[in-house]
NUDO-165025 format. One record per residue (C-alpha): residue in one letter; residue number from 1; x negated, y, z negated. Coordinates in pm, whole numbers. Example, Ala and Ser with C-alpha at 12.3 -4.5 7.8 and 13.67 -1.06 7.14 Angstrom:
R guti sekol      x      y      z
R    A     1  -1230   -450   -780
R    S     2  -1367   -106   -714
***
This chain:
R guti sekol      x      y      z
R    X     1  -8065  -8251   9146
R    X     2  -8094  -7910   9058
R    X     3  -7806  -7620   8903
R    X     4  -7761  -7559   9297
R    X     5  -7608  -7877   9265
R    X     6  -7249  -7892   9139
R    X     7  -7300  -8220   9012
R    X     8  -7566  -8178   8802
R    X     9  -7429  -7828   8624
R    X    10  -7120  -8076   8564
R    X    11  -7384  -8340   8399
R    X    12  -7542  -8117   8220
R    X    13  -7253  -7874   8079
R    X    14  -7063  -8185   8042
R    X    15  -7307  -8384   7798
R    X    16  -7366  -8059   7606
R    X    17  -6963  -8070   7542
R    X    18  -6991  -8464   7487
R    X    19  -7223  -8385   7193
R    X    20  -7034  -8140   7061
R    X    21  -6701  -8344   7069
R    X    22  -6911  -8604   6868
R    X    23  -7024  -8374   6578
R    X    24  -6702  -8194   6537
R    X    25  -6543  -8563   6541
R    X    26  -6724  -8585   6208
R    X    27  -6589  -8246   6067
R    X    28  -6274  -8371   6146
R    X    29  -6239  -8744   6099
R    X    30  -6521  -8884   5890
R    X    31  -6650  -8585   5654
R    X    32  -6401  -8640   5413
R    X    33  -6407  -9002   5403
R    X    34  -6792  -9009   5385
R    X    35  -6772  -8773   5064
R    X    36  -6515  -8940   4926
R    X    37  -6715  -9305   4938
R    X    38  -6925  -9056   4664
R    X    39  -6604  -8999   4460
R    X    40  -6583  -8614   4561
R    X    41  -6323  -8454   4455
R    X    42  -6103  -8277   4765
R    X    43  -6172  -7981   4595
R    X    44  -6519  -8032   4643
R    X    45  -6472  -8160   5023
R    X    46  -6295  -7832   5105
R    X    47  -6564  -7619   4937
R    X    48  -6841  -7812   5143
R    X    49  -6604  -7777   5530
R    X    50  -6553  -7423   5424
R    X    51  -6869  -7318   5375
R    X    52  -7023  -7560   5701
R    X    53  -6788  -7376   5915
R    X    54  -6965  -7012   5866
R    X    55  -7159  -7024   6151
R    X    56  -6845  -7058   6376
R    X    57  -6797  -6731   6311
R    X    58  -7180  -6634   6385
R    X    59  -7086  -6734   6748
R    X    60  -7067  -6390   6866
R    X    61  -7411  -6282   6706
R    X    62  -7546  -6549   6860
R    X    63  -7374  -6497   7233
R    X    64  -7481  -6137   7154
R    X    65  -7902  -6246   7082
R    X    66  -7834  -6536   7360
R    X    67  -7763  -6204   7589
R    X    68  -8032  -5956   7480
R    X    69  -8361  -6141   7416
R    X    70  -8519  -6461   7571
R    X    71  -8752  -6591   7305
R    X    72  -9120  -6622   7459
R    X    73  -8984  -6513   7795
R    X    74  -8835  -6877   7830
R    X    75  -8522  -6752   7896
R    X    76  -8189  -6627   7763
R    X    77  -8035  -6952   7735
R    X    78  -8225  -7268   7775
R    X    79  -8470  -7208   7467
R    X    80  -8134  -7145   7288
R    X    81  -7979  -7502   7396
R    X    82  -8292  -7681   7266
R    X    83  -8312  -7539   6995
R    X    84  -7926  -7592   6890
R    X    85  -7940  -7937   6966
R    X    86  -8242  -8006   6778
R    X    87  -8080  -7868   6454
R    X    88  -7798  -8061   6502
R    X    89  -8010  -8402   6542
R    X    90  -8247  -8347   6285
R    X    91  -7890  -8237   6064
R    X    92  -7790  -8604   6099
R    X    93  -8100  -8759   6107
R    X    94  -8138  -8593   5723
R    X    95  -7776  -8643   5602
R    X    96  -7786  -8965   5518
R    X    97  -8076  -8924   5276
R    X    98  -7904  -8659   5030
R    X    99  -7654  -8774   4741
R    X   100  -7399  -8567   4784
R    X   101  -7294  -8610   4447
R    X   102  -7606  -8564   4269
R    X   103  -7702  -8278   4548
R    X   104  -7416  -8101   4674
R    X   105  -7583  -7816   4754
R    X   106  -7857  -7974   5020
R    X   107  -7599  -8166   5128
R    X   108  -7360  -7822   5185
R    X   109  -7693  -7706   5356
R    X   110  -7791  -7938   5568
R    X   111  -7443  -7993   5677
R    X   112  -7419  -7616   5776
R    X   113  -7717  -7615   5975
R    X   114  -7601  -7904   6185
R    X   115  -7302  -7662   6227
R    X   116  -7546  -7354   6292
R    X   117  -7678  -7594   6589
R    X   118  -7371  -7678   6754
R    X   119  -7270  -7281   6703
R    X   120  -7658  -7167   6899
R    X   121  -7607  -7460   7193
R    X   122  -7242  -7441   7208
R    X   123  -7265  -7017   7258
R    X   124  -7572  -7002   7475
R    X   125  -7440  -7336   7720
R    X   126  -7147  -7110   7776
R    X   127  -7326  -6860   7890
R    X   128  -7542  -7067   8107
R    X   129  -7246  -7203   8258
R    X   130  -7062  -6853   8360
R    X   131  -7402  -6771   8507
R    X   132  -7457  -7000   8741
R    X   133  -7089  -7129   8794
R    X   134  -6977  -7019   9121
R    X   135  -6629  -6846   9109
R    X   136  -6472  -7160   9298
R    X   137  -6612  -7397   9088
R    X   138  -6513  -7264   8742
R    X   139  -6219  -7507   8706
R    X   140  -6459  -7824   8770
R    X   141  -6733  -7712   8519
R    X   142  -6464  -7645   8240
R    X   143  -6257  -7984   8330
R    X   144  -6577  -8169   8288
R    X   145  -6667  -8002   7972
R    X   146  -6308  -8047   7813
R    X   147  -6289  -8375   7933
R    X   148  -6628  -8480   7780
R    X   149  -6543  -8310   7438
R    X   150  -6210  -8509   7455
R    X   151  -6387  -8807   7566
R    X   152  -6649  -8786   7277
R    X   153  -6366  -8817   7040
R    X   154  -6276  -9152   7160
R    X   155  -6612  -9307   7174
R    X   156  -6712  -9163   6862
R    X   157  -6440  -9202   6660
R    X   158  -6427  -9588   6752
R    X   159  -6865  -9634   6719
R    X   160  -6819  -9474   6398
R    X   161  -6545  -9636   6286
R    X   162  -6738  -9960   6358
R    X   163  -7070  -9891   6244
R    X   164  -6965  -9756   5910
R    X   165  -6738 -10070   5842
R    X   166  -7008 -10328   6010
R    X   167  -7336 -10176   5899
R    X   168  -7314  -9833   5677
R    X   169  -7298  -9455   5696
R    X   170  -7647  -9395   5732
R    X   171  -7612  -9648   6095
R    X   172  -7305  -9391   6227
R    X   173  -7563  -9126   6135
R    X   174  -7820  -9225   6283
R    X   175  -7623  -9288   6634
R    X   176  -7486  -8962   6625
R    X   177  -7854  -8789   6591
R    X   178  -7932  -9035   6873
R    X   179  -7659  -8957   7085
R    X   180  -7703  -8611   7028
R    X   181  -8062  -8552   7179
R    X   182  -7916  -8702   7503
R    X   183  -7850  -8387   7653
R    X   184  -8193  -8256   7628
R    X   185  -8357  -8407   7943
R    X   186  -8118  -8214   8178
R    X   187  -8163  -7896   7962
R    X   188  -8526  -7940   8003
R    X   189  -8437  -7936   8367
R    X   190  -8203  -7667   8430
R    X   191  -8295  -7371   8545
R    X   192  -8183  -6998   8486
R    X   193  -8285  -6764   8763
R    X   194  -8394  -6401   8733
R    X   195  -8158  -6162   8622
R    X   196  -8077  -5856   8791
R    X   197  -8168  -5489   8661
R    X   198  -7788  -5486   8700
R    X   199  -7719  -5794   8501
R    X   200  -7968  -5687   8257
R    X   201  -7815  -5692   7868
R    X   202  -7598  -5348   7795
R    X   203  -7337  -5325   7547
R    X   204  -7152  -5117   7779
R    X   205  -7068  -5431   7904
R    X   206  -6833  -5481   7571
R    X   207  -6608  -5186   7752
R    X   208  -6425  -5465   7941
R    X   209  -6242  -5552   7607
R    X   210  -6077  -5174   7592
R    X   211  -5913  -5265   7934
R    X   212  -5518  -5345   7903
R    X   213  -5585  -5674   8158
R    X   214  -5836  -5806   7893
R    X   215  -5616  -5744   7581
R    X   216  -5319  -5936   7721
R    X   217  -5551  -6236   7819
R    X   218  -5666  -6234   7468
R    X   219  -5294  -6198   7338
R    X   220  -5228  -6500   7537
R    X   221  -5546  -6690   7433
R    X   222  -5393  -6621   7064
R    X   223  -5048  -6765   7133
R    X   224  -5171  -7093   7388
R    X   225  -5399  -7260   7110
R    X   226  -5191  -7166   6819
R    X   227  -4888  -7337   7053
R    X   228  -5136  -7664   7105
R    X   229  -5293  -7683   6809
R    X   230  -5047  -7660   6553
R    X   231  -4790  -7941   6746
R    X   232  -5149  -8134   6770
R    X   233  -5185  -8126   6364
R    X   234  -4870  -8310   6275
R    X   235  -4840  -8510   6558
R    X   236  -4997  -8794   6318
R    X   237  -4754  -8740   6063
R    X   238  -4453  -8668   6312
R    X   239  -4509  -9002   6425
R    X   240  -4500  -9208   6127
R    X   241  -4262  -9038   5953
R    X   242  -3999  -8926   6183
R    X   243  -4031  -9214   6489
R    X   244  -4153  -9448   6213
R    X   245  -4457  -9659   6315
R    X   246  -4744  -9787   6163
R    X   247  -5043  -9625   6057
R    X   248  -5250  -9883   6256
R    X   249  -4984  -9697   6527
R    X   250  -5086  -9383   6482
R    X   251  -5412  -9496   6555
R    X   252  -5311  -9617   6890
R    X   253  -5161  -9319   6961
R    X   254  -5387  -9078   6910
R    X   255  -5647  -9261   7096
R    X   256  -5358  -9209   7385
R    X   257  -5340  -8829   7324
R    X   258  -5772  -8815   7397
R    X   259  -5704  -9029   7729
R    X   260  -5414  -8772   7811
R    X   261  -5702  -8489   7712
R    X   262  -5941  -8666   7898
R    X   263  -5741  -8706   8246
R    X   264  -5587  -8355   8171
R    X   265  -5943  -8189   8182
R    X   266  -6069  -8390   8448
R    X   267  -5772  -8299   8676
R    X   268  -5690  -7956   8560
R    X   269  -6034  -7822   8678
R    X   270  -5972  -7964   9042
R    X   271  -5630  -7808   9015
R    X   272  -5759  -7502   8916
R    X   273  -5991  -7425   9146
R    X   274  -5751  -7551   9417
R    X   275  -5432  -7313   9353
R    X   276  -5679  -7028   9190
R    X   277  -5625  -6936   8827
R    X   278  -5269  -6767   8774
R    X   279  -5090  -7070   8943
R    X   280  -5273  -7283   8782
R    X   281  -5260  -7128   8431
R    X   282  -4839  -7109   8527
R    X   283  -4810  -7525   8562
R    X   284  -5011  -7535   8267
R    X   285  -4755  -7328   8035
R    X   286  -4490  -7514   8195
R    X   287  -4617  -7883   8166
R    X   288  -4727  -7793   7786
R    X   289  -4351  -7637   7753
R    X   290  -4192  -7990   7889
R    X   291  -4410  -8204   7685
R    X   292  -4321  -8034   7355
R    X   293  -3968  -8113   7490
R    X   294  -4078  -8461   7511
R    X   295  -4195  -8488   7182
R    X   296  -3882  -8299   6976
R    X   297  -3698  -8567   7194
R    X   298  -3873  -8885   7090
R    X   299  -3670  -9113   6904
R    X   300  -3823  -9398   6993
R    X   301  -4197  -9535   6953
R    X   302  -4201  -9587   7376
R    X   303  -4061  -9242   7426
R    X   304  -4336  -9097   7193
R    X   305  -4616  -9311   7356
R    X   306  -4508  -9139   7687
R    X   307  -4476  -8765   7514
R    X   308  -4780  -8793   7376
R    X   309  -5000  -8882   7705
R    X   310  -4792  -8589   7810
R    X   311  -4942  -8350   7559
R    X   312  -5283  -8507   7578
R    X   313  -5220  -8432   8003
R    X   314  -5071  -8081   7863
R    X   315  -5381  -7956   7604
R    X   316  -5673  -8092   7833
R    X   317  -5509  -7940   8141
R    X   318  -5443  -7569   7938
R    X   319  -5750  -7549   7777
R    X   320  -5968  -7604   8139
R    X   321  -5722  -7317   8301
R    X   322  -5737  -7060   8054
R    X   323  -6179  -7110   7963
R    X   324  -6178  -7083   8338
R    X   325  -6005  -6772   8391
R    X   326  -6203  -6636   8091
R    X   327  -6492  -6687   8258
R    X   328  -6396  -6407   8514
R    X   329  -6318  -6199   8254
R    X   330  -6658  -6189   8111
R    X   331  -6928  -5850   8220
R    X   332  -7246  -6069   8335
R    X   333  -7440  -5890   8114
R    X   334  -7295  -5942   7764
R    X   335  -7129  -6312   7924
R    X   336  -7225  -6507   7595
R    X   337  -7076  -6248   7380
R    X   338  -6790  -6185   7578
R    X   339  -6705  -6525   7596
R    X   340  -6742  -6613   7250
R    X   341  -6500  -6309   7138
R    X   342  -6229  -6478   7396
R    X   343  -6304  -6771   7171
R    X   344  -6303  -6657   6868
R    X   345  -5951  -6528   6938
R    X   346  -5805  -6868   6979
R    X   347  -5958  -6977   6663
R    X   348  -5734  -6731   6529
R    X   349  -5475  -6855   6701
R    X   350  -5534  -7181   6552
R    X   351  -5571  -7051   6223
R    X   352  -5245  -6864   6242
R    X   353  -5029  -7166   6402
R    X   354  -5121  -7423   6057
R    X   355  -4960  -7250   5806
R    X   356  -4675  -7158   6053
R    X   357  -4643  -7549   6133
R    X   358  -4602  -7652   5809
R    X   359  -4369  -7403   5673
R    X   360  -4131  -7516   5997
R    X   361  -4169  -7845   5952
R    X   362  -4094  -7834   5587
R    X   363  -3808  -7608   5585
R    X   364  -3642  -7759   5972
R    X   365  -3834  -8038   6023
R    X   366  -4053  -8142   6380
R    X   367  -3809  -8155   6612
R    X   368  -3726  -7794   6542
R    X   369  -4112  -7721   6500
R    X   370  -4150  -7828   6874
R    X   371  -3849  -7640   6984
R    X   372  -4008  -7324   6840
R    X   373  -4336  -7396   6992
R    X   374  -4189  -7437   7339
R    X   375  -3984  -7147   7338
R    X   376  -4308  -6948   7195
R    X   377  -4483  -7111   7504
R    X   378  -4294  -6993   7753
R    X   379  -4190  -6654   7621
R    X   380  -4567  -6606   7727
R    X   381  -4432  -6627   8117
R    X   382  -4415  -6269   8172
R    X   383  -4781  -6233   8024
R    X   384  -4935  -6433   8270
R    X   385  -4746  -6272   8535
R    X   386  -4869  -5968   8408
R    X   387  -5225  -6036   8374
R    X   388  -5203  -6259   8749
R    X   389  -5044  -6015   8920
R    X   390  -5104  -5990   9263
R    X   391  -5446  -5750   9363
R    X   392  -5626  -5809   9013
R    X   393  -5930  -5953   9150
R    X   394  -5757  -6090   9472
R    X   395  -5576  -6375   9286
R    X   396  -5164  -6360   9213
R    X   397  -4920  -6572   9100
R    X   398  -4791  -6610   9453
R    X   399  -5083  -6629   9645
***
């Protein structure tokens, strides 16, 4: 197979995002507990995900070099990928070997340039992918990849869980170096084309973001992720404290809400690309609307289990439309930088909706945090109607 092939672009862009849902599993869910088995304090674990999580924000520096200059005439992307993955194997490989106690700083390090790698491979894959993604085929390429990130989640969370408690950390590190070198053979194999004098790097191309069309499809890739993401955060919590299970449970559960991410990538990207982007992007706002419904409604641990698959369906599904419509939004020849400002933006999003959360739930409690979030959602209906509207690039809410 070769990137003519739509099955191999969804191999390869899809084990790039598996690898990346497996080492920001560890930021999330095993960091903290790793430092802690060194009797960190949680002062000390915030310092060290605080500083690891700089190069996020390099993303568009590096979608900006991805764009301009193709190291050893290799290309603009590939050489980028290899290198990114690398870091972040060799990262994990090493971590194991520092005291983080006795040598916080390498360990701060290290741990950054594992994040540095995901950041180069993450930001240059993207760019590979709106390059050689035809238009119809946009939804499939970013269901696979949110469905493999969401995937990753699972299977690492549950190897790492067992390895750590069977074997020891250095064992879960070692599998996640491992796992993450996987990738590399269809890297090695993709290919990137020539690029057009027209396609050629210009930051001209950066004009697109002065456009009225492009600043309400970033206002709306604020408000979706700060929507998901914040009623994602306290789901845990929501469920044990206000349906009242377990924490073995809540467990359960949230492996449920990755299968509902899993199925909701998968499927949103054929959906996608068969009612076109607005529509799609619609049922997406609406199902993500309903299943926030669902969740202020739960008052029992069946109706949860069922609201919960529901959001799972609801954040895979959103995340595939919206990446895919951003990835017509992009000028070919600043696409890595372009892409990673859209992205950027929802991190903002996602940084806004926490404190937001929390203050609700505190003061009203979930039920009324979900309310809020669903009205938010859909106040967003005119938006999309807006930016959809019929003769912007042939597609429209209606047909």
């Amino acid at each position: 197979m070769t990137m003519d092939s739509k099955w191999f672009r969804g191999l390869l862009f899809g084990s790039i995002y598996f690898i990346q849902g497996a080492i920001l599993t560890y930021f999330s869910g095993f960091n903290a507990l790793y430092l802690r088995s060194f009797n960190l304090s949680f002062s000390q674990i915030g310092i060290a995900s605080g500083i690891a999580l700089i190069p996020f924000v390099l993303k568009v520096i590096i979608g900006m070099l991805s764009d301009r200059v193709s190291p050893f005439g290799l290309g603009h992307r590939r050489p980028y990928m290899v290198a990114g993955i690398l870091l972040q194997s060799m990262g994990a490989f090493v971590l194991p070997l520092i005291n983080p106690l006795t040598s916080f700083g390498a360990y701060i390090a290290v741990l950054s340039l594992v994040s540095l790698g995901m950041s180069t491979y993450d930001t240059a894959s993207d760019g590979l992918a709106i390059d050689t993604t035809p238009e119809d085929e946009r939804g499939f390429v970013q269901g696979v990849m949110v469905g493999a990130r969401a995937l990753a989640a699972i299977v690492l969370a549950t190897a790492m869980g067992f390895l750590v408690s069977r074997y020891s950390w250095a064992a879960a590190f070692v599998f996640v170096g491992v796992v993450t070198l996987l990738p590399l053979v269809l890297v090695l194999r993709a290919t990137e084309g020539q690029r057009s004098r027209a396609g050629a790097f210009s930051l001209a191309g950066l004009r697109a973001f002065l456009a009225l069309r492009m600043g309400m499809f970033l206002l709306l890739g604020l408000v979706y992720p700060l929507v998901l993401y914040s009623a994602n955060g306290v789901i845990g919590a929501f469920l044990n404290e206000r349906v009242g299970i377990t924490m073995l449970q809540v467990g359960m559960y949230t492996s449920l809400f990755g299968v509902g991410a899993v199925v909701g990538g998968l499927t949103g990207g054929a959906v996608t690309d068969r009612l076109g982007l607005g529509r799609s992007i619609l049922l997406a706002l609406i199902i993500t609307s309903l299943s926030l419904l669902a969740l202020a409604a739960s008052a029992s641990p069946a109706v949860a289990a069922v609201a919960v698959l529901m959001f799972g369906v609801a954040f895979g599904y959103y995340e595939t439309a919206y990446q895919a419509a951003g990835m017509g939004f992009v000028d070919p020849r600043v696409a890595a930088t372009m892409f990673a400002v859209i992205m950027a933006v929802g991190n903002i999003g996602i940084g806004l909706g926490q404190p937001l959360a929390g203050a609700l739930v505190d003061s009203f409690g979930f039920q009324v945090l979900f309310l809020v979030l669903s009205v938010l959602n859909l106040a967003t209906l005119p938006l999309v109607a807006l930016i959809f509207r019929r003769g912007q690039n042939g597609e429209g809410l209606l047909g």
